[in-house]
C-alpha positions, -999 to +999 in steps of 0.1 A: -650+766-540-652+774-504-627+780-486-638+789-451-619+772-423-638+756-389-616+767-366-634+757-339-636+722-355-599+722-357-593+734-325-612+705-311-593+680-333-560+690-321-570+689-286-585+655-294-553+642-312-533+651-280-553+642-258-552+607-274-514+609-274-515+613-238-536+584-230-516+563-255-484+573-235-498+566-202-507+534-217-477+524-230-457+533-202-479+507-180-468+478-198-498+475-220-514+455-188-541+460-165-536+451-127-561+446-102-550+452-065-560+445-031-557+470-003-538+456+030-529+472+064-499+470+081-497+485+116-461+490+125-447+490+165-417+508+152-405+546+134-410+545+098-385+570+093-379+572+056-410+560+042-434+578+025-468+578+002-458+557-030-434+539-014-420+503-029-437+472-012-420+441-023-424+402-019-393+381-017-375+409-036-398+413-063-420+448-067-457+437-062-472+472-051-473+502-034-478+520-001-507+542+001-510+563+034-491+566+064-514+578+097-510+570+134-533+548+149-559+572+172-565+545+197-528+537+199-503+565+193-474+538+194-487+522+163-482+535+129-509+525+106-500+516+070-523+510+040-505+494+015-517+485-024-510+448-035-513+430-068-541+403-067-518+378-078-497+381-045-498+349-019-507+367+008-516+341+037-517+337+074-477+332+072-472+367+053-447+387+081-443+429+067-405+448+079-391+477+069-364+473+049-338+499+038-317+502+002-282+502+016-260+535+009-292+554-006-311+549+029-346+548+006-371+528+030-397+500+018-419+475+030-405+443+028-435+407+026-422+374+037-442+343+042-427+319+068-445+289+054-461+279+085-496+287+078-505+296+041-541+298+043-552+327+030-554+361+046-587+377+048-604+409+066-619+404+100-655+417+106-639+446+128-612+453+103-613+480+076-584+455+055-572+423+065-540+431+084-503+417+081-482+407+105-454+426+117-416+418+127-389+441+133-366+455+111-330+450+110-327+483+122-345+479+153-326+444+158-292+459+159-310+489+183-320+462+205-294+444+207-266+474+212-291+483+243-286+449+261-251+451+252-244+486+267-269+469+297-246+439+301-212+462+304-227+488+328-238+456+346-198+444+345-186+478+353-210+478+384-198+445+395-161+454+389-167+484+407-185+462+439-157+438+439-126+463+440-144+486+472-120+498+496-125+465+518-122+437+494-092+457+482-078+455+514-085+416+519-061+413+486-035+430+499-036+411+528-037+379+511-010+390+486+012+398+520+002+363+536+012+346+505+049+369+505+052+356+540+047+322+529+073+325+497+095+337+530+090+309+549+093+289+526+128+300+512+140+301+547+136+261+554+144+253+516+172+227+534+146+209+559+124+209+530+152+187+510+154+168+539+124+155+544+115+148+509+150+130+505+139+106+534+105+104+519+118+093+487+142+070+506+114+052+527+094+051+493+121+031+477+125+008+508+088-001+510+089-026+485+114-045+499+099-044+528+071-057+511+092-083+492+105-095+530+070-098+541+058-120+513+085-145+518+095-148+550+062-138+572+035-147+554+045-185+550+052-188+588+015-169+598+000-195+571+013-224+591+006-209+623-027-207+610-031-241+597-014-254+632-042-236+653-073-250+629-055-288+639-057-279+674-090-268+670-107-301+659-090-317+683-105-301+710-133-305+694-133-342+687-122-346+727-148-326+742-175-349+721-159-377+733-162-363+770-199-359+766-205-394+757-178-405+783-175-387+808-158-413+831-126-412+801-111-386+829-107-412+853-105-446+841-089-436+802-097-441+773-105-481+774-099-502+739-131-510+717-146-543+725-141-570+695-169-583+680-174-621+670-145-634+647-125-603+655-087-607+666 
């Protein structure tokens, strides 16, 4: 019996066996699933401080990829060109916005997909782009930046305008107005007994004004109504005699004769 060992034939067995572990753990460590992806760019107006190669790109939350490089833009220092790797199941559309988000205490940085539901066509490459490109919007980061610069804007702006309006000559207009109005308290004080006065006698002639008014409706205004009525008589009567006078003139002389009876009149 022979018993000669290949080595060489073992040798390559073994490296066989675990090189077929390998692949088996590879493979069960990727969920046993195939992916396919689609390759996106993202160019980004802001610092990506934090991110790097590898880096978690997320839709609504949920893990759908990967970032691939990081590179500035040649033609455009101020842009920061991102190539990121998405699953082919992922709704990209016209809508789709990209931020960068961070993971609150641990500071690690991702991209972050939203869609806005305004247009969900889907997105697709340009003839003069390399990868259809996302939309960007800024970060929460750069929100809070932005907005702490307008807000340190607004109080230098209400410093400067404090700082206009209390110069040495509108301070001096106060103080004269603040002496002006001392000499007025003075004044003031110093006739506080006319003052009495004449509101006493205003308040006096206030509460005699509507007996006065009382007086006036029963006494006066009867007599001028009669008056009135009195001089509308007189009126058409002298307008009765003057159309008399036209049509007899001779009345002036000879009177005002009786009217002639008619037949069978007494």
């Amino acid at each position: 019996m022979d018993t000669k060992v290949n080595y060489a034939l073992v040798g390559t067995f073994v490296i066989g066996l675990i090189a077929a572990i390998v692949l088996a753990i590879i493979w069960l460590s990727s969920g046993l699933s195939v992916h396919e992806f689609s390759m996106y760019q993202i160019n980004m107006e802001e610092a990506v401080t934090g991110l790097s190669p590898d880096a978690t790109v997320e839709y609504n939350g949920v893990n759908v990829g990967s970032v691939k490089s990081i590179k500035l833009d040649k033609k455009d220092p101020q842009l920061v060109k991102l190539i990121i790797s998405v699953h082919d199941n992922t709704p990209i559309t016209l809508g789709t916005v990209a931020t960068l988000g961070t993971r609150g205490l641990t500071g690690i940085t991702y991209i972050s997909l939203k869609d806005k539901g305004d247009d969900l066509r889907p997105l697709k490459k340009l003839s003069e782009q390399d990868y259809p490109v996302i939309k960007t919007a800024p970060s929460l980061l750069l929100q809070l930046n932005t907005g702490l610069q307008k807000l340190t804007e607004s109080i230098s702006q209400v410093s400067n305008s404090f700082k206009a309006l209390f110069d040495k000559q509108n301070l001096q207009s106060i103080k004269e107005i603040l002496i002006n109005l001392q000499q007025i308290s003075a004044t003031l004080a110093a006739n506080n007994e006319r003052l009495n006065n004449i509101l006493a006698n205003t308040s006096t002639a206030t509460q005699r004004f509507p007996q006065m008014m009382q007086t006036l409706e029963t006494n006066t205004l009867p007599q001028t109504n009669q008056l009135i009525a009195n001089l509308n008589t007189i009126t058409d009567n002298l307008s009765n005699l003057s159309a008399e006078l036209q049509e007899n003139p001779s009345m002036l002389i000879r009177g005002k004769k009786p009217q002639t009876l008619g037949p069978g009149e007494k």
